[in-house]
Structure formats: structure tokens, C-alpha cells
N, C-alpha and C positions, 0 to 999 in steps of 0.2 A: 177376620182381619182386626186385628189391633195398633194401633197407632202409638209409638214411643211420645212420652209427653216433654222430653229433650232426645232427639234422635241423635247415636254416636256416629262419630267420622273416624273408626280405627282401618289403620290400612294392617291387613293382615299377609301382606305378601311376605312378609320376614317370622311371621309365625310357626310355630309347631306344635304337635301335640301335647295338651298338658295334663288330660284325664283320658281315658280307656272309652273308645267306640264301644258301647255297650248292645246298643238295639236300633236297627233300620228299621223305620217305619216305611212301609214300601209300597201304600194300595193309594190309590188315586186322588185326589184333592175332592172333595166335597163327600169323601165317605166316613167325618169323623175323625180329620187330621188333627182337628186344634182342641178336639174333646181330648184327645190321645196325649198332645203337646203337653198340655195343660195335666192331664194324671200320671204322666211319667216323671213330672216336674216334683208334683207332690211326693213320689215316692222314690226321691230323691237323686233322678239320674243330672240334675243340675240346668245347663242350657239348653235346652231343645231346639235343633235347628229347624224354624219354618217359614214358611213363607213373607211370613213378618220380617223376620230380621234379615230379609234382604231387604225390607223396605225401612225399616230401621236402623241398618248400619248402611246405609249406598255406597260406599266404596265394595262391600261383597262382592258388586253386579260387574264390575271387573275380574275378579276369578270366576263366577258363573258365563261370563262372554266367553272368557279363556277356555271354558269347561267347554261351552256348547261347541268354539272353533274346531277344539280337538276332535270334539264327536259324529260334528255337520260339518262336510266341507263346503254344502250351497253352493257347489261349483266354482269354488276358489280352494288353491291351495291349500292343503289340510296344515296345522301349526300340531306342531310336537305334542308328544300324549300327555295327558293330565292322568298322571296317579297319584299314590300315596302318600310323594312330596308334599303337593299341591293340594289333595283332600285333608291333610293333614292343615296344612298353611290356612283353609277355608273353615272347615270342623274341628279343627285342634281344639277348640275350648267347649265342646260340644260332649256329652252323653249318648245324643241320640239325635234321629235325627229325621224330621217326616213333611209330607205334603211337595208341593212343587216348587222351586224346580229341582231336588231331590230325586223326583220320584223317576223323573225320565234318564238320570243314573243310575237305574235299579242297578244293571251288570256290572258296573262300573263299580259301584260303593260297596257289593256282595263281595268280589276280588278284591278290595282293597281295605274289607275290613271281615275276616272269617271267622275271626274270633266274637264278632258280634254276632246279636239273633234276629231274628226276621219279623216282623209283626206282618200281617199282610192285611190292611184294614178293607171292608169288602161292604157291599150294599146293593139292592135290588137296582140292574141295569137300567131299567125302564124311569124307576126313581133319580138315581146319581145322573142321568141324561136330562132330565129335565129342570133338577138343581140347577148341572151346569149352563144349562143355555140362558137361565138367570141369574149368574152370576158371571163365571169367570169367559165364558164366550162372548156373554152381553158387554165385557169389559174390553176383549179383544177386539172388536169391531167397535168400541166408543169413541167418538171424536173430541169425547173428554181429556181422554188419557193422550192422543196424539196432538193435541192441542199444547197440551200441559207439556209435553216434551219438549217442543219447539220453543218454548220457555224460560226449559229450565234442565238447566245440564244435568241437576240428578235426576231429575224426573227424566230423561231424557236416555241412561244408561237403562234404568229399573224397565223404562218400557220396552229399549231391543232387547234385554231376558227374557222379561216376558212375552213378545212375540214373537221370540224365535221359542221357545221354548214350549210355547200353546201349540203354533205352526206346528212342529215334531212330532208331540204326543195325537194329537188329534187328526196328524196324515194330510194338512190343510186344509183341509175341511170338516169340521167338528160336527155340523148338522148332516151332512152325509157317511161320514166315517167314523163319528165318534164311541156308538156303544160298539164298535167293533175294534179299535183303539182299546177301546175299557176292558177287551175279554181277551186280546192279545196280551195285554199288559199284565195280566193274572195268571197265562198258560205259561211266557217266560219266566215270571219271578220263580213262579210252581216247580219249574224246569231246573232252576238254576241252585235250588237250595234244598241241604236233606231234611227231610222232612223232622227229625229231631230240634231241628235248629228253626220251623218254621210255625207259625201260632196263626191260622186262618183266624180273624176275630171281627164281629161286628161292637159297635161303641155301645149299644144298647146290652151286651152282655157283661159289663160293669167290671167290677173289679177282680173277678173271681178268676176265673181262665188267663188273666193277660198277669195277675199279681205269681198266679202256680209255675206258669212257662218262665216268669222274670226271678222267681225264686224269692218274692220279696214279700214281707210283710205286708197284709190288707190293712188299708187304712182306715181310721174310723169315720171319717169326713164321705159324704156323698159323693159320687163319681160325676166330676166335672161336664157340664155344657160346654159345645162350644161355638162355632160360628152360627148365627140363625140368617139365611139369606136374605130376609127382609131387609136386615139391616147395610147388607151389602152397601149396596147403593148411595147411601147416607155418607157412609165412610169413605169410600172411594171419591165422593167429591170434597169432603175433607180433605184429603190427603191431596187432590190436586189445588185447591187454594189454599193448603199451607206453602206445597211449592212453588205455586207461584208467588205467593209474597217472599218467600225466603229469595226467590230470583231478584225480585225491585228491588229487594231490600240491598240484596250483595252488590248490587249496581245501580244504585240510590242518584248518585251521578250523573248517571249517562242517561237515568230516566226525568232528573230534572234538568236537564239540558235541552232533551227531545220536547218536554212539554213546555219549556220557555218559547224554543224554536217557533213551534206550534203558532203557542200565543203570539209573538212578535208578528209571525206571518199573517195571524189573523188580524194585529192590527194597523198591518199595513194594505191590506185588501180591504178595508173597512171604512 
């Protein structure tokens, strides 16, 4: 996780494609999405969509709501499908594109972009299981991040994506379902794409395999690191008390009002 050090507010509902879907990154979040983000970058496929720049542009988390509606109906009404319009309108300024909530559109993004290629990033189950349960599950179930929502209206959309979007993948319950979640999601992607067009790859196998399938030049720079979960934790409550001061801040007002209130009351009970 990386944190924008001025986060954008572009509304992309009037957007369209403006470079070539190049490559789906398409294997699960905590198997070497942001090592992947970060050398596709390098080797010039441009913005990389990931899980950051939906918490980097918050207005995204409006077409990923859109996205999940279309897919989850949750027992309400289904809303009209999201395709190539709409993936276009959200990825149009995109290369490539990896990590969640991405990845729970594998079928979705394979259909609507064939001329792209398939990375499918992979990792010992046993391991990517217990990643998760310290990070992105530990984040699911934080009373940080549902705090922070009740807050603060961006914090507030980022988190139904990501709840609805963990809920899904994980079958709702990550600690009972999850590496089995993880081995389903590998048999469809496997299923769904030919095998010319698909690159099994782990991060640790560097530049070599993913530069030959990309057809692109090896670079001479070291094959990038990317998220280390220690740091997890750190950042994620960064990223909740930058939104909530961005909250006071927007409504400076209404917070000096309450806190005058406050005192007044206090000192007339006093």
C-alpha cells in the first residue's frame, strides 16, 4: 500500500480508453501484485491499476460499487451489466491492470479485453493464507477502518468496496474458506484463458519469464520489491487519520459549532 502525497478527485464516468489494455494481472492480492505494478511500470506499460488508486483517486469507488452491483445482486435487484463501456470509463488510462478489486473480475476483464495477456501471479497457499489473515482480513474485520467510514464520506465509499469485495472473494468467511477461495480462483482464471495468452509466474522469478511472454525488453535496474506486510498496519492507520482530518477539515464549521455547543453547556452546568 502506497499512499498519494496529494490524492486526485478525477470523476471518470465520462472517460474512455486512451491506451491499449495490454496485460491482466489476475492472481490474488498478497501474491506480488505491487512487486508486478511497480516492474510493469518500469517497463513501460504506464499506469498500473491497483489497489492504491482506488484509494488514491476515491471517486473510482463509484464505478467499482457500480461494478460489484452489476456482479452481486445481495439479494436486491441486479443494476444493468458493466462491460467494456464502463471498464473502459474506469481503466481507460490504464496499461495494465492487477491486485483487488480487479481480481474478483477476472471473467469480466478476460471478455472485455482478449487482446490483452494474462499474468496469473501465484504463491505457496499455506503462505498467501497467512499473509492474508495479517493484512487484508485483519483490515476487514478492523474497527479502524469502520470507524473511519462513519467519518468520512470517502473513507466511507473505499470501505463498502472493500467489504463487499473481500465478502465475495473469500465466500464470507476468509478463515474458513479462504485457501479454498484461493485454489478456485486459479482453476477459473486457468479455465477461461488459452494457454498462449497465459504466463503462470511467481515475483521471485524476476524479470526473465514475464519480460519473454511481454515481448519487452529486460531491464537493467533490479526487479522491484513490493508491499512488505509488516508495514501494513502502519499505513493503514495513516490513511485513516489523514481522512479523518480531511473530514474536520471539509466541515471546519459544523466542528466549531459542536465544540463551542459543548463548552457553552459546560459552562453553564458548572
Amino acid at each position: 500500500m502506497e499512499l498519494a502525497a496529494s490524492p486526485t478527485s478525477i470523476d471518470r464516468t465520462q472517460s474512455t480508453r486512451t491506451v491499449p489494455m495490454r496485460c491482466l494481472v489476475l492472481g490474488a492480492g498478497r501474491t506480488g501484485t505491487k512487486s508486478i505494478c511497480k516492474a510493469l511500470t518500469i517497463l513501460g506499460l504506464g499506469h498500473v491499476y491497483h489497489m492504491d488508486s482506488a484509494l488514491n483517486n476515491p471517486p473510482d469507488n463509484d464505478l467499482w460499487l457500480r461494478a460489484l452491483a452489476a456482479k452481486y445482486s445481495d439479494g436486491r435487484p441486479q443494476e444493468s451489466a458493466f462491460g467494456r463501456k464502463e471498464w473502459d470509463q474506469l481503466l481507460g488510462h490504464c496499461q495494465a491492470v492487477t491486485d483487488f478489486p480487479a481480481v474478483i473480475f477476472s471473467k469480466e476483464l478476460i471478455e472485455a479485453y482478449p487482446e490483452a495477456k494474462v499474468v496469473l501471479t501465484n504463491r505457496n497457499v499455506d503462505s498467501w493464507y497467512e499473509s492474508i489473515l495479517r493484512t487484508i482480513d485483519w483490515r476487514y474485520h478492523d474497527p479502524g477502518l469502520y470507524i473511519t467510514s462513519l467519518i468520512s464520506p470517502t473513507a466511507s465509499k473505499y470501505a463498502s468496496m472493500f467489504y463487499k469485495t473481500w465478502f465475495h472473494f473469500s465466500q464470507g468467511n476468509f478463515r474458513e474458506h479462504g485457501k479454498q477461495a484461493f485454489i478456485e480462483h486459479y482453476e477459473i482464471v486457468r479455465s477461461l484463458v488459452p494457454p498462449e495468452r497465459l504466463l503462470e509466474y511467481e515475483v521471485r522469478d524476476g524479470w526473465g519469464p514475464l519480460c519473454e511472454f511481454l515481448e519487452l525488453e529486460r531491464p537493467k535496474e533490479e526487479f522491484p520489491s513490493g508491499n512488505d506486510g509488516g508495514d501494513f498496519k502502519v499505513l493503514v492507520r495513516q490513511l485513516d487519520w489523514m481522512r479523518v482530518r480531511e473530514a474536520i477539515w471539509q466541515n471546519k464549521w459544523a466542528v466549531a459549532a459542536v465544540t463551542a455547543a459543548v463548552a457553552g453547556l459546560k459552562y453553564i452546568l458548572t
